[in-house]
Each structure stands twice: as C-alpha cells, then as structure tokens.
PDB file of N, CA, C and O in Angstrom:
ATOM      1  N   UNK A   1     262.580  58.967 -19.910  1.00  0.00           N
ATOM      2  CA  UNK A   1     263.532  58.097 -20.559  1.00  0.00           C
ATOM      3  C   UNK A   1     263.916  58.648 -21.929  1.00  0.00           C
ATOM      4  O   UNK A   1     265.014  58.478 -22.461  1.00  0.00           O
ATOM      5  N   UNK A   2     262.827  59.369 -22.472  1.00  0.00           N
ATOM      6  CA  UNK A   2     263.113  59.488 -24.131  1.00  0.00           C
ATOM      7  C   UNK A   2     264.030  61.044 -23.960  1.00  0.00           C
ATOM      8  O   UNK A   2     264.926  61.158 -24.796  1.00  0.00           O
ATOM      9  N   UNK A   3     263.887  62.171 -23.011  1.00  0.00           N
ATOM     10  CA  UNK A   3     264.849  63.168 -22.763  1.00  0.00           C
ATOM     11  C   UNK A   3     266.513  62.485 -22.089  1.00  0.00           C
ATOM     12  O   UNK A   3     267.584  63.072 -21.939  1.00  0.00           O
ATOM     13  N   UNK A   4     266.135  61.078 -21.809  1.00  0.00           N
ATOM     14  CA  UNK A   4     267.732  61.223 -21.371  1.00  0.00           C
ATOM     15  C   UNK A   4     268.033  60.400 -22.521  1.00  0.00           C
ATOM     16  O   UNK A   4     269.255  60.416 -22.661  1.00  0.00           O
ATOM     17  N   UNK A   5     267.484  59.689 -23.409  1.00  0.00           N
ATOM     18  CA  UNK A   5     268.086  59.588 -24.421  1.00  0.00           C
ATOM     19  C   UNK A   5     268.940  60.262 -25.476  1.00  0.00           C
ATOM     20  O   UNK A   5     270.008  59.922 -25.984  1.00  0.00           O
ATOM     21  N   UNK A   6     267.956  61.593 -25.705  1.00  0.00           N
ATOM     22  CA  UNK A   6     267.985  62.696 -26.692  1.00  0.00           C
ATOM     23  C   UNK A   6     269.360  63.494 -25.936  1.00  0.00           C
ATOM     24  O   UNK A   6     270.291  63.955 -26.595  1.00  0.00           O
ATOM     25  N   UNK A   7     269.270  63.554 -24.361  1.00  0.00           N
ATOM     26  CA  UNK A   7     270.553  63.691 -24.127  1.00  0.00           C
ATOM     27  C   UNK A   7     271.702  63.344 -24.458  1.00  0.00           C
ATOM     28  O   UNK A   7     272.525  64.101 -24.974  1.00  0.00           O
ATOM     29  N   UNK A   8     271.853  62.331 -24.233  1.00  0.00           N
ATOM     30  CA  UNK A   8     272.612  61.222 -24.532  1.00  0.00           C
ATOM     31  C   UNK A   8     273.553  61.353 -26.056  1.00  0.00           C
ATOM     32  O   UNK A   8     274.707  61.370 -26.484  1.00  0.00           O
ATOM     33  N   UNK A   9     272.254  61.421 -26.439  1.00  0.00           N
ATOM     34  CA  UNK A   9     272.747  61.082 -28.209  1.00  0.00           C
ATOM     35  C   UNK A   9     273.440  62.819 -28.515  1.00  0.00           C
ATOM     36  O   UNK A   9     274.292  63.063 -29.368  1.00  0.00           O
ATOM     37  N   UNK A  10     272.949  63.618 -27.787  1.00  0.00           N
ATOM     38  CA  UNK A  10     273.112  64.920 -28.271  1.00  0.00           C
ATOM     39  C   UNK A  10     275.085  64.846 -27.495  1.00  0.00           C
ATOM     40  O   UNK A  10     276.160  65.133 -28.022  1.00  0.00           O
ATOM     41  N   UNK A  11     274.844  64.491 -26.531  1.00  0.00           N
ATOM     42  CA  UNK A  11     276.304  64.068 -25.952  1.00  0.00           C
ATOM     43  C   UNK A  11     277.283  63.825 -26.983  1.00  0.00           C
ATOM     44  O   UNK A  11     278.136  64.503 -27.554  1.00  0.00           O
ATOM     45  N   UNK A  12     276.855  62.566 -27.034  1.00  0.00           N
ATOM     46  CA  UNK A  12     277.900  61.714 -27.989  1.00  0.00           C
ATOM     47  C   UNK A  12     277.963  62.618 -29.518  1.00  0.00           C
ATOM     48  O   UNK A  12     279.081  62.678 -30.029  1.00  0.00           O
ATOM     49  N   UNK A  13     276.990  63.205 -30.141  1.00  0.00           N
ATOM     50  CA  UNK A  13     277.058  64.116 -31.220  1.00  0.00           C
ATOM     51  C   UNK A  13     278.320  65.014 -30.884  1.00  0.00           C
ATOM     52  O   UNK A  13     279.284  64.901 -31.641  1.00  0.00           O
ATOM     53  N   UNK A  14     278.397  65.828 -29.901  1.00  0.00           N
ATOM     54  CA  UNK A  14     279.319  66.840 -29.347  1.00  0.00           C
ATOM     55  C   UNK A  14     280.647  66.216 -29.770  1.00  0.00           C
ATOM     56  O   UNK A  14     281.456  66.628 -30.602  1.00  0.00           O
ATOM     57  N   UNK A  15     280.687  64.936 -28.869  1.00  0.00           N
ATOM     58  CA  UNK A  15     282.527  65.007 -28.695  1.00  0.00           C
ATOM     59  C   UNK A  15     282.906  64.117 -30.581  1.00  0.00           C
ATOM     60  O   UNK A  15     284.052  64.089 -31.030  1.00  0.00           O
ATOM     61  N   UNK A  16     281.970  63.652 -31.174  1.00  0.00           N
ATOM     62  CA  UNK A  16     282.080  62.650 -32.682  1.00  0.00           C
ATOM     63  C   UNK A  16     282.942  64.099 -33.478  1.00  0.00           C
ATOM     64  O   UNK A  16     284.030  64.250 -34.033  1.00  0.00           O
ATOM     65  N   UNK A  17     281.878  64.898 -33.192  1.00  0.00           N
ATOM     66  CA  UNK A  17     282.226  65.976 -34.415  1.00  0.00           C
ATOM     67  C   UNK A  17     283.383  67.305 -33.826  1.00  0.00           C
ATOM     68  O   UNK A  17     283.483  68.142 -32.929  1.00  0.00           O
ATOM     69  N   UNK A  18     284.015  66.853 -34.882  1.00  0.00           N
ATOM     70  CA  UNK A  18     285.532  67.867 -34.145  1.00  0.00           C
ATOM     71  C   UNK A  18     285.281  69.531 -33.667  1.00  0.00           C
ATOM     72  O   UNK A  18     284.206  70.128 -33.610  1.00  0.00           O
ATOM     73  N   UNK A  19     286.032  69.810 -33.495  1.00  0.00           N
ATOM     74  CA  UNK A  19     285.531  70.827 -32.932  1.00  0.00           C
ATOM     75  C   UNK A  19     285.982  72.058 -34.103  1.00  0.00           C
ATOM     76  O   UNK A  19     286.702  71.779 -35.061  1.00  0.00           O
ATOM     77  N   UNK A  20     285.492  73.310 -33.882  1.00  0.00           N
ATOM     78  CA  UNK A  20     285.559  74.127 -34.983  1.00  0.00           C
ATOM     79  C   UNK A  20     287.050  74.374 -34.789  1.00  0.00           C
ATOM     80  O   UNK A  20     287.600  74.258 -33.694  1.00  0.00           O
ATOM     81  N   UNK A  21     287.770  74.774 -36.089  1.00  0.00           N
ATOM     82  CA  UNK A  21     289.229  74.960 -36.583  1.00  0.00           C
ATOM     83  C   UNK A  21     289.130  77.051 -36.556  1.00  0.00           C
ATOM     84  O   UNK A  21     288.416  77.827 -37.191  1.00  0.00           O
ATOM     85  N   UNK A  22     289.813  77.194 -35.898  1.00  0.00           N
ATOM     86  CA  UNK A  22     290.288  78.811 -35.849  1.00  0.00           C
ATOM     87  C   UNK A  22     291.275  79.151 -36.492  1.00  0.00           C
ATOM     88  O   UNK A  22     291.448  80.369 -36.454  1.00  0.00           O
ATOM     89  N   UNK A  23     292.138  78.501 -37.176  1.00  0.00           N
ATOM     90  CA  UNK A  23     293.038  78.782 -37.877  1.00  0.00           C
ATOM     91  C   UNK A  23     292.835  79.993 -38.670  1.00  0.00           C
ATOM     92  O   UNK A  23     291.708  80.192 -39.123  1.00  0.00           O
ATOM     93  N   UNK A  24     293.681  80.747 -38.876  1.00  0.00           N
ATOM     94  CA  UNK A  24     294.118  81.195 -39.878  1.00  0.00           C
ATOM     95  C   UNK A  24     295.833  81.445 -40.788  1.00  0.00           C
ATOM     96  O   UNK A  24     296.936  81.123 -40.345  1.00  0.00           O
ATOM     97  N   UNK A  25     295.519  82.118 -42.149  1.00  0.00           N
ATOM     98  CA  UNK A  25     296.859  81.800 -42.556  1.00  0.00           C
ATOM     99  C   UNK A  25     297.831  83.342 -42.488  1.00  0.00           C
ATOM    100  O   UNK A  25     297.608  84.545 -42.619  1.00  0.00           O
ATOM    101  N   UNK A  26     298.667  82.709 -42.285  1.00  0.00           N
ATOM    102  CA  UNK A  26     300.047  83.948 -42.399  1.00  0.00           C
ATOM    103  C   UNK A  26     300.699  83.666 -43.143  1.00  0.00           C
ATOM    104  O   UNK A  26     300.450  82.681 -43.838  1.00  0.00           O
ATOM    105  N   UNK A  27     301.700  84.333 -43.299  1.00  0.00           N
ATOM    106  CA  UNK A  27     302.870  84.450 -44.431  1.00  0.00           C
ATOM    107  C   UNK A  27     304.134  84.866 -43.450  1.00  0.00           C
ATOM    108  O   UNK A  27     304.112  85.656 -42.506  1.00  0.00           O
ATOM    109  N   UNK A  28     305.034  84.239 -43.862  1.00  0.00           N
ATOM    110  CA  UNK A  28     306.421  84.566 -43.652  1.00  0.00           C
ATOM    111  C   UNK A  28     307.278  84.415 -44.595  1.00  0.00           C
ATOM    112  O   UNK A  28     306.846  84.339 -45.745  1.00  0.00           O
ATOM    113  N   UNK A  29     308.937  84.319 -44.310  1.00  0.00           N
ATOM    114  CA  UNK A  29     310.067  84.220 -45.390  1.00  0.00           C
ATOM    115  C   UNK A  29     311.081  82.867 -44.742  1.00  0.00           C
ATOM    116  O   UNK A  29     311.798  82.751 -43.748  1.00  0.00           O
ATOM    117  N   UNK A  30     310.808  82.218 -45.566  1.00  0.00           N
ATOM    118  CA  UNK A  30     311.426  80.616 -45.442  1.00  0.00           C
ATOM    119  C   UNK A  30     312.775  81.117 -45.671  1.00  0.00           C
ATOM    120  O   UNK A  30     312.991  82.211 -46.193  1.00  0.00           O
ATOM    121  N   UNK A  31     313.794  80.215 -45.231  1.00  0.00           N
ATOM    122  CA  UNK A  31     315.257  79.906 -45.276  1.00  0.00           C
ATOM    123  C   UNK A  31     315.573  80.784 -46.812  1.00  0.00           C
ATOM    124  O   UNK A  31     315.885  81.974 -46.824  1.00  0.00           O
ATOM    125  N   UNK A  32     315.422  79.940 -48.054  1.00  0.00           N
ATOM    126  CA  UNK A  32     315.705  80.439 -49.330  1.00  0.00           C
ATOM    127  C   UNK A  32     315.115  81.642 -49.756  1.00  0.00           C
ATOM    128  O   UNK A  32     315.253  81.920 -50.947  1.00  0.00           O
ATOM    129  N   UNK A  33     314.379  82.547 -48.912  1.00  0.00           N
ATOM    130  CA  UNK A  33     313.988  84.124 -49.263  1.00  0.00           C
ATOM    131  C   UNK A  33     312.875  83.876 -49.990  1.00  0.00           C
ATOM    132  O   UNK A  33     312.719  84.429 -51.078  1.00  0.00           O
ATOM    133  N   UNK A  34     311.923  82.975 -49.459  1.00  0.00           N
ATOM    134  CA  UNK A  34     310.532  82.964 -50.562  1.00  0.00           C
ATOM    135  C   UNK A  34     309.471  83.001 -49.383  1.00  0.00           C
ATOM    136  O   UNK A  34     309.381  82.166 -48.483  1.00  0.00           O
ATOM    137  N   UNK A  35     308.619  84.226 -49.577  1.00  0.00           N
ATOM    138  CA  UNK A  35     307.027  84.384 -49.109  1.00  0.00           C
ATOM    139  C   UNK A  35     306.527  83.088 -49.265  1.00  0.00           C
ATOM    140  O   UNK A  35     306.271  82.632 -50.380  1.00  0.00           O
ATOM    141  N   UNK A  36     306.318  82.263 -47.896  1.00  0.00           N
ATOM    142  CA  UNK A  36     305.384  80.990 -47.851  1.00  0.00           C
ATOM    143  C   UNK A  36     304.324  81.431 -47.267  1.00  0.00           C
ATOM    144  O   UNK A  36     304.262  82.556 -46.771  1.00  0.00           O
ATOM    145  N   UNK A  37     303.111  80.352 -47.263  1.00  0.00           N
ATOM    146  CA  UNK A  37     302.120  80.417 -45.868  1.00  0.00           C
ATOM    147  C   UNK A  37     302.114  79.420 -44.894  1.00  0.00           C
ATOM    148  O   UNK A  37     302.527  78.280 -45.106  1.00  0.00           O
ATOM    149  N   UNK A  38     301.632  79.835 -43.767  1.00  0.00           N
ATOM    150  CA  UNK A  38     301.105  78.878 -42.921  1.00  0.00           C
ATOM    151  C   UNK A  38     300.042  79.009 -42.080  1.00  0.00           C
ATOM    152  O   UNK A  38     299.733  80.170 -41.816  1.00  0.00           O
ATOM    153  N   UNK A  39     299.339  78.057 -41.540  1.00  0.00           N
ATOM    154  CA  UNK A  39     297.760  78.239 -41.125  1.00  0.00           C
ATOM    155  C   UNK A  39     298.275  77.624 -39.604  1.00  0.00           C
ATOM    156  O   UNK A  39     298.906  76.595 -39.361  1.00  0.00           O
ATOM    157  N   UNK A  40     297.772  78.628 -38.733  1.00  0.00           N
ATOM    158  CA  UNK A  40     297.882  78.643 -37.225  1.00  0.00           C
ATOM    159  C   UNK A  40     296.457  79.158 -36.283  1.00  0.00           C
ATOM    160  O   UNK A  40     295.519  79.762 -36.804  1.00  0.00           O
ATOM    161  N   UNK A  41     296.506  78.850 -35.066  1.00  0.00           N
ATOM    162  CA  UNK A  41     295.177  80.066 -34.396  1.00  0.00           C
ATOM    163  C   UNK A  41     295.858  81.369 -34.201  1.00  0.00           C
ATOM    164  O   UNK A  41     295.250  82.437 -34.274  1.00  0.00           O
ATOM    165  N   UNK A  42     297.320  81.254 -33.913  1.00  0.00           N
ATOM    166  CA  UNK A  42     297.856  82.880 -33.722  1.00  0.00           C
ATOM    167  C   UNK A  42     298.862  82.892 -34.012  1.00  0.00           C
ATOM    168  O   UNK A  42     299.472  81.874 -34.339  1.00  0.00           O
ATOM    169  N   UNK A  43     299.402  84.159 -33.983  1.00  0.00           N
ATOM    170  CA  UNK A  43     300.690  84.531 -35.042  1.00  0.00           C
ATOM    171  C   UNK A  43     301.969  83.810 -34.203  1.00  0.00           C
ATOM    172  O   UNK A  43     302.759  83.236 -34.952  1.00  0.00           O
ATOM    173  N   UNK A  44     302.295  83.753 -32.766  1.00  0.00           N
ATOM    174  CA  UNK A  44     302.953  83.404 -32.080  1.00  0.00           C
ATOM    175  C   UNK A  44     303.003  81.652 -32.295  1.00  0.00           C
ATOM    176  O   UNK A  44     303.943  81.007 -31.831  1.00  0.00           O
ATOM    177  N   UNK A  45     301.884  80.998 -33.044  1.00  0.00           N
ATOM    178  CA  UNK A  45     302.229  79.677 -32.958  1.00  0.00           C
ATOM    179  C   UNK A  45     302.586  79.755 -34.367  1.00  0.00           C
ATOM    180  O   UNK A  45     303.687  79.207 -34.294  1.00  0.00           O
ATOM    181  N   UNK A  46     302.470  79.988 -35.353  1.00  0.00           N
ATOM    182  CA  UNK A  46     302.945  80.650 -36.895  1.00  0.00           C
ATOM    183  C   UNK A  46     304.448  80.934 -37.013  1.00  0.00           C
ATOM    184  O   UNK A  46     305.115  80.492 -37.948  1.00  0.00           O
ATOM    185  N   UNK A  47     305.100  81.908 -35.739  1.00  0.00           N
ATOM    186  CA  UNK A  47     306.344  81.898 -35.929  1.00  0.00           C
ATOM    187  C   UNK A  47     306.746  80.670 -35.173  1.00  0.00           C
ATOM    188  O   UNK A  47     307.696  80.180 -35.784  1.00  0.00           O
ATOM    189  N   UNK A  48     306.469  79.998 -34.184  1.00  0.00           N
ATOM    190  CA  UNK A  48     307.276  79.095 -33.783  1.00  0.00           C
ATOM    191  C   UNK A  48     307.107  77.771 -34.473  1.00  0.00           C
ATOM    192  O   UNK A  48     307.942  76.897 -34.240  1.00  0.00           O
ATOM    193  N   UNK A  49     305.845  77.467 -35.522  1.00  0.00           N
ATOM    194  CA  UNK A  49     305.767  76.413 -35.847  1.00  0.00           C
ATOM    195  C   UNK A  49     306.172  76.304 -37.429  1.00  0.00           C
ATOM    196  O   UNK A  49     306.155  75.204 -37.980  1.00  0.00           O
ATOM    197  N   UNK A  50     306.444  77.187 -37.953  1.00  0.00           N
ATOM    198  CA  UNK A  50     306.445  77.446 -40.036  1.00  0.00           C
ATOM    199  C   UNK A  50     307.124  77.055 -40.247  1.00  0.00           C
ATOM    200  O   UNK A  50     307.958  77.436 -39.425  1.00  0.00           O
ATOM    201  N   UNK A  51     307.578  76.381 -40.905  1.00  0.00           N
ATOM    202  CA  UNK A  51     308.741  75.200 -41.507  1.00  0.00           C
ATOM    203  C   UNK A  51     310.025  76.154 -42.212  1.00  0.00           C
ATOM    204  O   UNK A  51     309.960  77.039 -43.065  1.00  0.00           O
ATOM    205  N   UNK A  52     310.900  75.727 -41.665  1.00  0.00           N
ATOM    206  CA  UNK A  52     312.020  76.538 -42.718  1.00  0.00           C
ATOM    207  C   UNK A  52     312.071  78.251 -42.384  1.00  0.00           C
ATOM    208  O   UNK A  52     312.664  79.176 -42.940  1.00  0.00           O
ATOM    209  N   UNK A  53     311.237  78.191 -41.310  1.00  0.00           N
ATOM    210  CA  UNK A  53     310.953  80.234 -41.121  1.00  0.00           C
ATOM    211  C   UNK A  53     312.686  80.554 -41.260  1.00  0.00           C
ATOM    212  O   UNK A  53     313.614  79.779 -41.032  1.00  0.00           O
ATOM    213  N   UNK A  54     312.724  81.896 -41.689  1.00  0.00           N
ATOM    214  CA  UNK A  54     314.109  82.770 -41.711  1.00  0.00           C
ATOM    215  C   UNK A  54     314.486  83.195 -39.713  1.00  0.00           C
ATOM    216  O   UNK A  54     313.662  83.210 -38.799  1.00  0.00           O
ATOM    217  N   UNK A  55     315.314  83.350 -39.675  1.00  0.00           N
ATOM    218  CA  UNK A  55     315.584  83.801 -38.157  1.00  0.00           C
ATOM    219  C   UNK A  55     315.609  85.208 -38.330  1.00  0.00           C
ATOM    220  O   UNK A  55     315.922  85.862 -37.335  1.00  0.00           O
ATOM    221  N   UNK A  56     315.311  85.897 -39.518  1.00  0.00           N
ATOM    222  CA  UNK A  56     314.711  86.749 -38.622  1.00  0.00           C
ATOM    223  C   UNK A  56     313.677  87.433 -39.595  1.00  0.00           C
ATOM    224  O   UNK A  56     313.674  88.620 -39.923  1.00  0.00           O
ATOM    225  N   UNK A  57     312.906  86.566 -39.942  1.00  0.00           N
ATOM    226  CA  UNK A  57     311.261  86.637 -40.289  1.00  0.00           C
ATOM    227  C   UNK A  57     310.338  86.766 -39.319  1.00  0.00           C
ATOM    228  O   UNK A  57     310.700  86.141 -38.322  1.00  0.00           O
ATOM    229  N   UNK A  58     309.017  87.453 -39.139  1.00  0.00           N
ATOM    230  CA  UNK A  58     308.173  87.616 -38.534  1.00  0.00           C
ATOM    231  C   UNK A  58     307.041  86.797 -39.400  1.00  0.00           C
ATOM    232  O   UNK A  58     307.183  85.942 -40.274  1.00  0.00           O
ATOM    233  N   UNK A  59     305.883  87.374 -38.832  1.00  0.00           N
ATOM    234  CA  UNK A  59     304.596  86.322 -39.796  1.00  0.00           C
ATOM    235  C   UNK A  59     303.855  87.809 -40.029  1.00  0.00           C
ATOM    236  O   UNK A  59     304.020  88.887 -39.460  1.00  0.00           O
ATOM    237  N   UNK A  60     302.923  87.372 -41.168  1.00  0.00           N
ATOM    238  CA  UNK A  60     302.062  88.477 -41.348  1.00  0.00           C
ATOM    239  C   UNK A  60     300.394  87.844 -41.713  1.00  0.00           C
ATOM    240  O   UNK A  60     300.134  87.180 -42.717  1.00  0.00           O
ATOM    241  N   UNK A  61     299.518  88.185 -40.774  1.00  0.00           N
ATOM    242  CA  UNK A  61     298.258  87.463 -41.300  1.00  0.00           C
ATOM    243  C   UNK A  61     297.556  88.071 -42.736  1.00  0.00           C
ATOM    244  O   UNK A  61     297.143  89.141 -43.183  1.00  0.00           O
ATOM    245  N   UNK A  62     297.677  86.946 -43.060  1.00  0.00           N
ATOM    246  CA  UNK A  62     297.136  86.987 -44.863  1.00  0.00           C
ATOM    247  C   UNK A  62     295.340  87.267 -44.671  1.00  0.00           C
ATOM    248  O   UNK A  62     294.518  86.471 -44.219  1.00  0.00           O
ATOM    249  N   UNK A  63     295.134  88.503 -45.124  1.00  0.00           N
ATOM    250  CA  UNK A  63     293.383  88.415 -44.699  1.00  0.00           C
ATOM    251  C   UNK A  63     292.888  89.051 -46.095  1.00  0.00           C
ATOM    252  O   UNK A  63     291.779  89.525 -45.846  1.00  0.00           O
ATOM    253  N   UNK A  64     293.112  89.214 -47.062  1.00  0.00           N
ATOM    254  CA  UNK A  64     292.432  89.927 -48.171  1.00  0.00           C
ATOM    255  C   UNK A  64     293.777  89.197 -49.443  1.00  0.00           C
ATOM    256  O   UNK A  64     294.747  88.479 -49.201  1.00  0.00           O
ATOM    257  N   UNK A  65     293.333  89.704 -50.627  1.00  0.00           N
ATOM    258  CA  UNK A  65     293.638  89.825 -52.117  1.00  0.00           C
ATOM    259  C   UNK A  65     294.916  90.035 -51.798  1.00  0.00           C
ATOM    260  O   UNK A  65     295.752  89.132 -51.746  1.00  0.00           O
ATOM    261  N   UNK A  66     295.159  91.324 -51.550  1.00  0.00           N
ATOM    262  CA  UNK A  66     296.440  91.737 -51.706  1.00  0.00           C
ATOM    263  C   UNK A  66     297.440  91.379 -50.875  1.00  0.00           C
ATOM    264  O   UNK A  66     298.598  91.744 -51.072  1.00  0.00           O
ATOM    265  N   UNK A  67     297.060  90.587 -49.810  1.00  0.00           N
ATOM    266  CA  UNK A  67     298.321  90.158 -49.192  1.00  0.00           C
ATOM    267  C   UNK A  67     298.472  88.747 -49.714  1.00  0.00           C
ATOM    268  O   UNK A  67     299.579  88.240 -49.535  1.00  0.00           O
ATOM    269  N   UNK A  68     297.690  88.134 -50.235  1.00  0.00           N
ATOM    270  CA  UNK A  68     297.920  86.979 -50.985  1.00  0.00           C
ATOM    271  C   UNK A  68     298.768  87.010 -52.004  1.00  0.00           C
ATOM    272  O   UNK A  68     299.584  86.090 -52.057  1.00  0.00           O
ATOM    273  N   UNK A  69     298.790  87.880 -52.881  1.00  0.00           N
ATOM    274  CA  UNK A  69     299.685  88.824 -53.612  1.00  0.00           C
ATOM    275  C   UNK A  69     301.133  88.145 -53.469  1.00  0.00           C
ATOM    276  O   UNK A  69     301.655  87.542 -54.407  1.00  0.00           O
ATOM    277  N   UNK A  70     301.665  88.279 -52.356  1.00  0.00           N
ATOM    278  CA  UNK A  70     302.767  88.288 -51.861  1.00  0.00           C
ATOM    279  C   UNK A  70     303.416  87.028 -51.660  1.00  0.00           C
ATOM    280  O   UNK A  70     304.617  86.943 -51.406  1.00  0.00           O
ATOM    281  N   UNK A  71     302.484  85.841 -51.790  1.00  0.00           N
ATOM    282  CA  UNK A  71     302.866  84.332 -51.812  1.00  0.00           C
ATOM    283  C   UNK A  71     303.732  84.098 -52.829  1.00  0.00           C
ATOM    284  O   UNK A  71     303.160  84.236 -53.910  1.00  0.00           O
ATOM    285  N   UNK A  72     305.172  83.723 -52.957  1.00  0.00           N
ATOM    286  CA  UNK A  72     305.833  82.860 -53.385  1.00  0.00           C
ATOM    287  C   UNK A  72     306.593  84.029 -54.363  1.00  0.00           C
ATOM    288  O   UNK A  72     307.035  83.911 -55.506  1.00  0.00           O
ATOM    289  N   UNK A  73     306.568  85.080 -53.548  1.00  0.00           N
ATOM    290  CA  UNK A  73     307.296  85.899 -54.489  1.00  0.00           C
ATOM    291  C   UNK A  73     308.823  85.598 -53.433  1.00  0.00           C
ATOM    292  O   UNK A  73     308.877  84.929 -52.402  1.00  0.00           O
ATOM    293  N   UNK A  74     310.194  86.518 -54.283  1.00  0.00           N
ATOM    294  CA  UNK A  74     311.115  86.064 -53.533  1.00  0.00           C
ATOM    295  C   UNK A  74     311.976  87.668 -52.697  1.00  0.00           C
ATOM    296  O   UNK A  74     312.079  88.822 -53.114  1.00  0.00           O
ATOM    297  N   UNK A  75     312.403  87.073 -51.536  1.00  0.00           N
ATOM    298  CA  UNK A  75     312.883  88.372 -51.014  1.00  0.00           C
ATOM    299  C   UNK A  75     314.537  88.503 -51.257  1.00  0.00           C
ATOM    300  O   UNK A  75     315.246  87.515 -51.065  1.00  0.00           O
ATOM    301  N   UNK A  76     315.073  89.701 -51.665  1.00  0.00           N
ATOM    302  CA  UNK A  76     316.363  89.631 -51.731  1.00  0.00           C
ATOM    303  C   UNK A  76     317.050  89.936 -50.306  1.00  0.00           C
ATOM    304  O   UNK A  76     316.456  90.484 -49.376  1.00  0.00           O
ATOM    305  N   UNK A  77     318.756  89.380 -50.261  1.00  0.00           N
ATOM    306  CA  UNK A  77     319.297  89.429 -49.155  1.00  0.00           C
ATOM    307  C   UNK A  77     319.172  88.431 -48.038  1.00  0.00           C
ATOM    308  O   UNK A  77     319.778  88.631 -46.986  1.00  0.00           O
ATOM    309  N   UNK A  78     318.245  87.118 -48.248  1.00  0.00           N
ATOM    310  CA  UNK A  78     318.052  86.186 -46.898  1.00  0.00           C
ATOM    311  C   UNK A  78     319.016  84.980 -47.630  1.00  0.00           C
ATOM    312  O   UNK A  78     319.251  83.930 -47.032  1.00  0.00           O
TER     313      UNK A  78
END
C-alpha cells in the first residue's frame, strides 16, 4: 500500500510541475530595421512566430557575448 502510494504521489508530482522549457533566443530584424530577440525551441518556430519579423529576415541563435552585441542595434535599407 505504502509503494502505491509513493507511486501515486510521485505521479501527480510529474504532471503539477511543468515540464522543462527548451527555448532558446534568436535574433532577427523587425519591420523598422532593428535587431530584436525572440525565445523559441527552434529557429523555424522563431521565424514563423517573431513579432513584426522583416520578410526577408532570417533568425540567428543568440548563444554567447557577442551576438548579444547585436540587440537593438539598427539595420540600414529595411
């Protein structure tokens, strides 16, 4: 009885606590020519989901210093 408890409870622990977040962040070029970010699991949901993305911006995953760098600077020509 006391293992199907411990089951039990270990159950209900599982689905309470969310599940781990894979996200990570990218960068693209919004409508007005400015390096934004956005946090996705992959680059393909990044371009289809980034608010304001340029049509013809790509995403770039932000993983160190220096591509952080690049946030909110502005691009000429969009």
């Amino acid at each position: 009885m006391k293992m199907l408890f411990l089951g039990a409870l270990a159950l209900a622990a599982a689905v309470v606590v969310p599940g781990v977040s894979f996200a990570q962040t990218f960068a693209y070029v919004n409508q007005d020519g400015e390096v934004m970010t956005y946090e996705a699991a992959t680059a393909m949901q990044a371009l289809v989901a980034a608010p304001a993305i340029d049509e013809h911006s790509g995403v770039l995953l932000v993983d160190g210093a220096d591509d952080q760098q690049l946030v909110g600077d502005e691009v000429p020509g969009v």
